[in-house]
N, C-alpha and C positions, 0 to 999 in steps of 0.2 A: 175548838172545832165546832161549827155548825150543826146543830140538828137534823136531818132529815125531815120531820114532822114541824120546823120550822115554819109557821106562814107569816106571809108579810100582810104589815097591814092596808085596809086596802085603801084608808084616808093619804097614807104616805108613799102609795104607789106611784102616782103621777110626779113628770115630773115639775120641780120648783119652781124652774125658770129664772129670769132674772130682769125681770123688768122690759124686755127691750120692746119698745112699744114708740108710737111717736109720742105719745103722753107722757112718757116718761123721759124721754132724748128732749123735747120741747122742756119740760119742769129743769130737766138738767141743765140744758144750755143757757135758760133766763135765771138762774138760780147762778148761772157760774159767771154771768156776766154782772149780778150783785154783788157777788163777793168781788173781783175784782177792782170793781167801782169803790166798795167799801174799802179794799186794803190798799190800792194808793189814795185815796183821800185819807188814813189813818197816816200813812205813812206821810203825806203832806201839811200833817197836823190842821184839817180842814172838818169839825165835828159834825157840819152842814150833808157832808158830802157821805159822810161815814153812816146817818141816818139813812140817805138817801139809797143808798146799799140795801142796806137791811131791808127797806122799805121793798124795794125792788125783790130778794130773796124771798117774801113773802108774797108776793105777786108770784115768781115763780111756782111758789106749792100752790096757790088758786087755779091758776092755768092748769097742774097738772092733772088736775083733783077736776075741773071742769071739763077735761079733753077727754079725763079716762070717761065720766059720767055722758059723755057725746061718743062716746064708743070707741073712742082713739088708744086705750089702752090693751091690754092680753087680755086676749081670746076676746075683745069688744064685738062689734056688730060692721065698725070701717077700719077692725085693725090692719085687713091686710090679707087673711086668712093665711101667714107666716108662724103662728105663732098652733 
């Protein structure tokens, strides 16, 4: 049972959130079209194709990491003011 004199703290009062940002839906979506690319060229036994994946996945975390720094991400400056 709870304390009464319980306080919360107040770094962990807000809440968490979860990313939902176009920064983050943009990193997700170019990120999810790497890996696709990567797992049927894996599965096509095509190693060309499998870098090019990867490649791409890591273009997606620049994008997201450059959108959030352009304000596109939570609580940014053109999130939306949704967040």
């Amino acid at each position: 049972m709870a304390n009464a004199n319980t306080q919360i703290d107040p770094m962990h009062a807000e809440e968490i959130g979860h990313g939902n940002s176009k920064a983050a839906w943009s990193m997700v979506f170019v990120m999810l079209i790497g890996f696709v690319v990567g797992c049927i060229a894996f599965a096509g036994h095509n190693p060309t194709f499998v870098y090019v994946g990867c490649a791409i996945v890591v273009v997606g975390l620049i994008v997201g990491w450059a959108m959030k720094k352009a304000g596109f991400g939570v609580n940014g400056s053109r999130s939306g003011d949704s967040h």
